[in-house]
C-alpha positions in Angstrom: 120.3 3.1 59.5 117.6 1.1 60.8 117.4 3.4 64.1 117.6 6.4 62.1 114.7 5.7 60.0 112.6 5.1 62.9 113.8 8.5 64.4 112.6 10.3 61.7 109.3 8.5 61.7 109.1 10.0 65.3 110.1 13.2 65.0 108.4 13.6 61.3 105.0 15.3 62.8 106.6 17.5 64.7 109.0 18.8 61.8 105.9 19.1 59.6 104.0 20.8 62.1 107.0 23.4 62.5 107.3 23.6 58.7 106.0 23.8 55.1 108.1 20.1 54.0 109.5 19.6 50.5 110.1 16.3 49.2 112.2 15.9 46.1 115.4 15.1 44.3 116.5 19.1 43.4 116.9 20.3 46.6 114.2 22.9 46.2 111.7 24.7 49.0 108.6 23.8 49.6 106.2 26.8 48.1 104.7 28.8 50.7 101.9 27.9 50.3 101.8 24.3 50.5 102.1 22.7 53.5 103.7 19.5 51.9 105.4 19.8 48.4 106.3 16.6 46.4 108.0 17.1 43.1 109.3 14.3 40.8 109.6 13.4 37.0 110.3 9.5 37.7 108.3 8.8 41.1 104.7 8.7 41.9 102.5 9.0 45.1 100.7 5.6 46.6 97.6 6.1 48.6 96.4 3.2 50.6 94.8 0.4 48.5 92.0 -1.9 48.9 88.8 -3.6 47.6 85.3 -2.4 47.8 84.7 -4.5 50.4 87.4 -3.8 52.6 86.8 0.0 51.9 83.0 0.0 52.9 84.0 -1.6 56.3 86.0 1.6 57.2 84.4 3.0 60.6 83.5 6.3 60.2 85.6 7.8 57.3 86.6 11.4 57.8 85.6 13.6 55.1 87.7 13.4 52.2 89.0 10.2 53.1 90.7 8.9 49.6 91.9 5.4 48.6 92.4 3.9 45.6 89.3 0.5 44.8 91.7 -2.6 43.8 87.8 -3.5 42.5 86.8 -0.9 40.3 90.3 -0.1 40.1 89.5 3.8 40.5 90.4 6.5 43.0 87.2 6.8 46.0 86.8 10.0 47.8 84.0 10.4 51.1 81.9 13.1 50.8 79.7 12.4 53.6 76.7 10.4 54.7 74.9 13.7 53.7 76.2 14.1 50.3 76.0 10.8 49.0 78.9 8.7 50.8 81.7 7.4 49.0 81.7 9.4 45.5 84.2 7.6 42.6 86.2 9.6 41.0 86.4 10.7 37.1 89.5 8.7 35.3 89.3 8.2 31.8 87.3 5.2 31.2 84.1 6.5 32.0 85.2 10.4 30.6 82.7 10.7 27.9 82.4 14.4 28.1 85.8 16.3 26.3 85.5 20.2 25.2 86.9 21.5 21.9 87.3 25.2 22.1 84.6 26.0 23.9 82.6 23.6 23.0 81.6 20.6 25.2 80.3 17.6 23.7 79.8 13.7 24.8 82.4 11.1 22.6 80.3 8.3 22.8 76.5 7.4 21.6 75.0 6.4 24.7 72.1 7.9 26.7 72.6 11.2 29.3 70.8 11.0 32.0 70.1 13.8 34.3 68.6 12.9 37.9 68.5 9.2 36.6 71.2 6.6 35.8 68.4 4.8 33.6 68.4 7.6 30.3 65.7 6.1 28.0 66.9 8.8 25.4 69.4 10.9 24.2 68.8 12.8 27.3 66.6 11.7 30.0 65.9 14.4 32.8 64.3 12.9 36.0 63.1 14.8 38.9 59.5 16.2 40.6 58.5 18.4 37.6 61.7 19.2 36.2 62.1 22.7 34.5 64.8 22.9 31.5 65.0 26.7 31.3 66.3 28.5 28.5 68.3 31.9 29.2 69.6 34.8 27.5 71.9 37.3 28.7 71.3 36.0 32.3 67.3 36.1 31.9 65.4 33.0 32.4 62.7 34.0 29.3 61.5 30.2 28.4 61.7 26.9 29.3 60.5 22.8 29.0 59.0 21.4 31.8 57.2 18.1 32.7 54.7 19.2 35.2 52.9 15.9 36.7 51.3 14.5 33.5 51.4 17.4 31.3 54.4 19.0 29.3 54.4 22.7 29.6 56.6 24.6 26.7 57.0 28.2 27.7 58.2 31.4 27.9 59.6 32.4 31.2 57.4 34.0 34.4 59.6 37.1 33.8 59.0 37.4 29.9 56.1 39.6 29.9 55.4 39.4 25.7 57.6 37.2 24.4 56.0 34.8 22.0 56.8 31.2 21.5 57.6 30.5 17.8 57.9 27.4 15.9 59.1 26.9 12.3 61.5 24.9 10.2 64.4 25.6 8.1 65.1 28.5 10.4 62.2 30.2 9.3 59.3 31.3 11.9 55.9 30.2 11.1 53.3 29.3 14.1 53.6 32.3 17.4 51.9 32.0 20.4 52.0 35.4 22.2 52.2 36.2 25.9 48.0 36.2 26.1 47.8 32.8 24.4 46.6 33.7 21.3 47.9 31.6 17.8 49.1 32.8 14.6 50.0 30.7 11.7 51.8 32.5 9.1 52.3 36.0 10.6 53.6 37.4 13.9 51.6 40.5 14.0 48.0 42.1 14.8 47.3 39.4 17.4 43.6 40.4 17.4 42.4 37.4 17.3 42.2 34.0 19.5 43.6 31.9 16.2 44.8 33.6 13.0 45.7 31.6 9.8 47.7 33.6 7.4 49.1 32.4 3.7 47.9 32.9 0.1 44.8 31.0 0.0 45.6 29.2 3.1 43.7 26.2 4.1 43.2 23.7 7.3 42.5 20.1 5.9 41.3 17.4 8.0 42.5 13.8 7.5 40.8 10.3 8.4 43.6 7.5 8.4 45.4 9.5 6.0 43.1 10.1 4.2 42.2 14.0 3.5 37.8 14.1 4.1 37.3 17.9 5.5 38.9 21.7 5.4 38.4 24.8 6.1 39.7 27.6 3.2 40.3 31.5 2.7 40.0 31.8 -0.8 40.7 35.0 -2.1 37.8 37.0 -0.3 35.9 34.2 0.2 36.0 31.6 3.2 35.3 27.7 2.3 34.5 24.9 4.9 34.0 21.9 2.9 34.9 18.0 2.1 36.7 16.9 -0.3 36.2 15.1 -3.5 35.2 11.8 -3.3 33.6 12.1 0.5 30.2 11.5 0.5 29.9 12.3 4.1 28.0 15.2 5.2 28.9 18.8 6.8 27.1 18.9 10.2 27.0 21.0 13.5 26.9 19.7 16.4 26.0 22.1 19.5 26.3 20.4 22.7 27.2 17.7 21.1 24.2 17.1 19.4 24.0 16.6 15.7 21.9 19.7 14.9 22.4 21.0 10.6 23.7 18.8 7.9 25.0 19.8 4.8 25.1 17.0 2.1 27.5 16.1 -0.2 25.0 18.1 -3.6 24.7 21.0 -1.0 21.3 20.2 0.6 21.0 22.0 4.1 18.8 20.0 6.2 18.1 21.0 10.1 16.5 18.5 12.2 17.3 16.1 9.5 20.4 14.2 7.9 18.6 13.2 4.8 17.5 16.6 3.2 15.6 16.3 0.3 15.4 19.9 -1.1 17.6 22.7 -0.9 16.1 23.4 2.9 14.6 21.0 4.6 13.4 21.6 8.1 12.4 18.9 10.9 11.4 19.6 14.0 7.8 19.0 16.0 5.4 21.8 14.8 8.9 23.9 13.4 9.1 27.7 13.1 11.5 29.9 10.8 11.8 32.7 13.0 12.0 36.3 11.0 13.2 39.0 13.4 13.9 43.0 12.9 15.7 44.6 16.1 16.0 41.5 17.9 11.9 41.8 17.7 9.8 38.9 16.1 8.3 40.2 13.3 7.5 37.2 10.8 7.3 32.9 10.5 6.6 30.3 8.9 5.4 27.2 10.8 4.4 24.1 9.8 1.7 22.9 12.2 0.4 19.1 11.9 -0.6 19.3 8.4 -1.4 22.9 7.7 1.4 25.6 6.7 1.5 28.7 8.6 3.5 32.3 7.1 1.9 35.3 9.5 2.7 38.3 11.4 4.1 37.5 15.1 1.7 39.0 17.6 4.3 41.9 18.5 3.9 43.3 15.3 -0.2 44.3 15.1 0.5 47.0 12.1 2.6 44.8 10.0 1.1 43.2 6.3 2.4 40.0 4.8 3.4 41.2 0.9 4.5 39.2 -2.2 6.5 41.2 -4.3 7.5 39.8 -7.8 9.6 42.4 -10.0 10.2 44.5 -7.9 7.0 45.6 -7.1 4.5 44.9 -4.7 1.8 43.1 -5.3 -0.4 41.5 -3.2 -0.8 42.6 0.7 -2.1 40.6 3.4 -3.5 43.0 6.3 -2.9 43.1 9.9 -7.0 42.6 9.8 -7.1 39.5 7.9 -8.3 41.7 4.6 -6.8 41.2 1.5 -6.1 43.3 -1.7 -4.5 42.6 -5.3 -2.6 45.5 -7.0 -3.8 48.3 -4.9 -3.2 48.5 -0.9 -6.9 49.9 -0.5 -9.2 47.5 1.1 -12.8 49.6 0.8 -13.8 47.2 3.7 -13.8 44.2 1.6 -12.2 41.0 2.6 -10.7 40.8 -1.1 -10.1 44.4 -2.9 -8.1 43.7 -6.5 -6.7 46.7 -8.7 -4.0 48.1 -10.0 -2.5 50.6 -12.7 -3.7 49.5 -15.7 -6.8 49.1 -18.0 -7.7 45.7 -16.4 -8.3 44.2 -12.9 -9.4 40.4 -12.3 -9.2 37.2 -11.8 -8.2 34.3 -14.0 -9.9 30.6 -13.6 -7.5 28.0 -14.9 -8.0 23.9 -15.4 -6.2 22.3 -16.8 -3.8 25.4 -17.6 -6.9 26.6 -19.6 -8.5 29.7 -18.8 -12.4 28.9 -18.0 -13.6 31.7 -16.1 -12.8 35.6 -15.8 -13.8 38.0 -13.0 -12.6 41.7 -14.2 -12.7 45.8 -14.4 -12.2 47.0 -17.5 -12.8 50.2 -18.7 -15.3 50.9 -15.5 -16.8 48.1 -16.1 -17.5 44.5 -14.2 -17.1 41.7 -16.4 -18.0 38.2 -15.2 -17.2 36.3 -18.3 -16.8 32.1 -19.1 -15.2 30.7 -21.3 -17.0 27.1 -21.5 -20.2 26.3 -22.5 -21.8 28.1 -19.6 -21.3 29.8 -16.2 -23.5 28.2 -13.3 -24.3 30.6 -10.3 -26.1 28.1 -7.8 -27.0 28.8 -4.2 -27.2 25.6 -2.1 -29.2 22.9 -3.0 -31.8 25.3 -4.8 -32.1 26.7 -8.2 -29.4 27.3 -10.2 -29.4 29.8 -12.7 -27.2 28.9 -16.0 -25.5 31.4 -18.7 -24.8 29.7 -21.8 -22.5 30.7 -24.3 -24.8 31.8 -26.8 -26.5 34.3 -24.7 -28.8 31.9 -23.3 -30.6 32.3 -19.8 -32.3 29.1 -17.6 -33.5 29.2 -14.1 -34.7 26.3 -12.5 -33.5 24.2 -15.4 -30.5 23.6 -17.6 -32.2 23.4 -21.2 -33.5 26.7 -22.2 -36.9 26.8 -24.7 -35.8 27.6 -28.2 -35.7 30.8 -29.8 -35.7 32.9 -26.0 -33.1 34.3 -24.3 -34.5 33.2 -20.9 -36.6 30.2 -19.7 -37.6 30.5 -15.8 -39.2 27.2 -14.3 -41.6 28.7 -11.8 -43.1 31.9 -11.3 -41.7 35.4 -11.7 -42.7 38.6 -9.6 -41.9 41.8 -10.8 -43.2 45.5 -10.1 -43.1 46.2 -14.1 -42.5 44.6 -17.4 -41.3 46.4 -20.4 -40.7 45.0 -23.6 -39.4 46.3 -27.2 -38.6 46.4 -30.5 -42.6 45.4 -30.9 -43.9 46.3 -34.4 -47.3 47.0 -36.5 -49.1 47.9 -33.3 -52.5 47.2 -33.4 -53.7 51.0 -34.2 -54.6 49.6 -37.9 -57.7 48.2 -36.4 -58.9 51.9 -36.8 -57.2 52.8 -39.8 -59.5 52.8 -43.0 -60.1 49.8 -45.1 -59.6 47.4 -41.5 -61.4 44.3 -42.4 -63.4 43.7 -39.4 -64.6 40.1 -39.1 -68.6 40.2 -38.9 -70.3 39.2 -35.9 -71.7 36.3 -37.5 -68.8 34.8 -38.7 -66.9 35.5 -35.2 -69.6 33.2 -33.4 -68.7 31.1 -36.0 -65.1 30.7 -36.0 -65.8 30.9 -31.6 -68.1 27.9 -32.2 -65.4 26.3 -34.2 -62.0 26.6 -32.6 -63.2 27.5 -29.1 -61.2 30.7 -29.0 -61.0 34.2 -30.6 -59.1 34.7 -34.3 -55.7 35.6 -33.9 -54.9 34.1 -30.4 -53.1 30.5 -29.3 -55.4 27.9 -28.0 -54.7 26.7 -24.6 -53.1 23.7 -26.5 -50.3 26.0 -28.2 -50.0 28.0 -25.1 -49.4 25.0 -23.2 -47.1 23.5 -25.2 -45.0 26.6 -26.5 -46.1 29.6 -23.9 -46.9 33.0 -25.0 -44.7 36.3 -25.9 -45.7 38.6 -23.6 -45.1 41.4 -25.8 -46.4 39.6 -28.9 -49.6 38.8 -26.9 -50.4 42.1 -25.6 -50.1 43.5 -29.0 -52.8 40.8 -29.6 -54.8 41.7 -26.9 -54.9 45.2 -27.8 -55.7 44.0 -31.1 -58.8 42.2 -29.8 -59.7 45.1 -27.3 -59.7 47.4 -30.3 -61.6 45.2 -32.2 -64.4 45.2 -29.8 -64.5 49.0 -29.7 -65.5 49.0 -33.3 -68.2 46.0 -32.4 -69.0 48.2 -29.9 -69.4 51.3 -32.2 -71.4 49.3 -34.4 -74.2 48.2 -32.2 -74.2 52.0 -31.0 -74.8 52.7 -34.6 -77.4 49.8 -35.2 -79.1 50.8 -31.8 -79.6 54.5 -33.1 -81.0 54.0 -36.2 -84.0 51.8 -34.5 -84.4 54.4 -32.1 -85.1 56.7 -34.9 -87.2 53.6 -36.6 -89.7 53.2 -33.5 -91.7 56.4 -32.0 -90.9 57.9 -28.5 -93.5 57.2 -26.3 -94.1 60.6 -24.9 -94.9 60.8 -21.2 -98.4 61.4 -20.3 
């Protein structure tokens, strides 16, 4: 028996070489297409077994080489220096992947890892900037990729407008479309780099959880604010720079983070620019201490106006001129009018009206309303209007009883007066009482001046009525025609009293 067994043991390669071989205990062929068939319900097949050690100290395993690790007590197959060695074989203690239906799904709660056998996660995927792509119906139109430091969540190269959507509870509510540009709310009319749609939608800002800015549409109106409770300011920054606040009582301050009005402007020597078709037209400049509001030099024709009601009102000229009411100048630096019964000028102090410069019915008026208006001229004279029709020159108290009192001389081509009564023409009237000659010498030798005029004492002391004292005068002049008539009189009747001496 012995013999015979090692007979066939000989002859065994050739036999299989010759024929497909069936091995079993029903007597049936081997199926065509196997070259060794092995059927049993009570018998298994051993393949050589070994330890890892022994195993790795195989020369040169053939590819496909299989043995069965007394070690890790699984089934080894050798796939090839190339292709990773010695590969172990699935068996059912490290199986963690099973299918229901078509479903595949992993039994236990460890890690997957995918290019790693270190999965920090759930599922770890490891390799030079690993893409997990996303396809459907065989097109590759997103995908997740780690590329070098960044994370890249996409749509695929060959998705030309797909949009990347994000929401929750199955419902869409951020889109980024294929040109990059965000909506929040809506999926359509990208026409715009960032769109925010809701009803009254708002961005908040929060600061350690705490909510301190936002940005709001509210109804038709856009807010940008802080909340309730920040005192911290809105500012802009441009490059940067802190530029504009905005405090927390709405104070705009540029230049400045402590505002103190509604506007507040810092800056060194600062401009408010006012242009009209990109052309600057109008400023206002604060330079060192003085406060500029002009014309820019581009526009030569243009006036500075103030308009209250409506209505213009007072114009400052391209030429420096200015004019109240109307927009004629007549050449004057000031010109004031307008459409009523009255132009002028008010004088306050105090908030009470002193002084009045007007044009009222076609007349100038210069009127004051204190005790009296004081024109003066330098150092000199001063000439002083007092409120009860008074007039001084030279000096402030006026003599009483005269409407002016000059101190110094007067020069004048004429002098008229009026309202002079009695003029002296009753010195030739009948019944005139003409004082005798005697008893003028007398009254000369006595007072030292003629009847009926001031001495140079009450001239001195109250000065003379020009009008009163010509009547005088005349009075006097009169008088001495009537002296005068007299000695004609007295002369005649000696004449006719002594003889003619008749020529020889």
């Amino acid at each position: 028996m012995r013999k015979l067994a090692i007979l066939y043991a000989l002859f065994l390669p050739l036999f299989l070489e010759a024929q497909n071989v069936a091995i079993n205990n029903d007597g049936s062929q081997a199926d065509n297409t196997a070259l060794l068939d092995i059927k049993s319900t009570s018998k298994g097949i051993l393949v050589p077994r070994m330890t890892t050690a022994e195993r790795n100290a195989i020369n040169s395993p053939a590819l496909g080489l299989t043995v069965f690790d007394m070690t890790t007590y699984s089934y080894w197959i050798f796939r090839g220096d190339v292709n990773g060695g010695w590969s172990e074989l699935q068996h059912t203690y490290n199986n963690y992947w099973e299918s229901d239906g078509v479903n595949l799904y992993n039994k236990y709660n460890g890690n997957v890892g995918i290019g790693t056998n270190m999965p920090a996660s759930k599922l770890t995927i490891n390799g030079i900037n690993p893409v997990f792509a996303i396809m459907n119906n065989g097109l590759s139109n997103s995908f997740i990729q780690a590329d070098g430091i960044n994370m890249k969540i996409s749509t695929g190269y060959d998705n030309p407008t797909g949009k990347l959507a994000l929401g929750t509870k199955g419902n869409d509510y951020m889109f980024i479309d294929h040109l990059g540009r965000v909506s929040i709310g809506t999926s359509s009319n990208f026409d715009a780099e960032f769109k925010f749609n809701g009803t009254s939608p708002r961005f908040a800002f929060l600061h350690n959880e705490v909510q301190k800015g936002f940005m709001r549409l509210n109804g038709d109106d856009f807010k940008m604010g802080t909340y309730p409770g920040n005192s911290g300011n809105i500012v802009f920054s441009p490059k940067g720079v802190d530029k504009v606040w905005i405090d927390e009582i709405g104070q705009v301050g540029i230049g400045t983070n402590s505002p103190g009005t509604v506007l507040t402007v810092n800056a060194v020597n600062p401009v408010i620019q006012l242009r009209n078709g990109d052309v600057d037209k109008g400023f206002l400049q604060l330079v060192n201490d003085d406060m500029r509001i002009g014309m820019n030099v581009a526009n030569s024709n243009g006036r500075l106006i103030v308009r209250t009601d409506a209505t213009d009102r007072v114009w400052f000229h391209n030429n420096g001129k200015v004019s109240m009411g109307t927009t004629v100048t007549n050449g004057a630096q000031l010109s004031i009018g307008n459409n009523f019964a009255t132009a002028g000028i008010n004088f306050f102090n105090d908030n009470t009206n002193t002084f009045n410069i007007s044009s009222h019915g076609g007349n100038a008026w210069v009127e004051t309303y204190t005790d009296q208006l004081i024109l003066r001229s330098g150092t000199g004279a001063s000439l002083y209007l007092k409120n009860n029709g008074q007039a001084t020159i030279g000096l402030v108290s006026p003599a009483n009883g005269y409407r002016l009192t000059v101190l110094g001389k007067i020069m004048c081509a004429d002098i008229s007066t009026s309202g002079t009564y009695n003029w002296p023409d009753y010195v030739f009237g009948n019944g005139y009482n003409l004082r005798p000659l005697t008893d003028l010498r007398k009254f000369i030798d006595e007072n030292k001046h003629l009847p009926n005029i001031p001495s140079a004492a009450e001239v001195e002391k109250d000065g003379i009525q020009l009008g009163d004292m010509s009547k005088r005068l005349v009075e006097k002049v009169e008088e001495l025609t009537l002296y005068i008539f007299q000695l004609k009189d007295e002369i005649d009747s000696l004449k006719k009293q002594i003889p003619v001496k008749q020529p020889l």
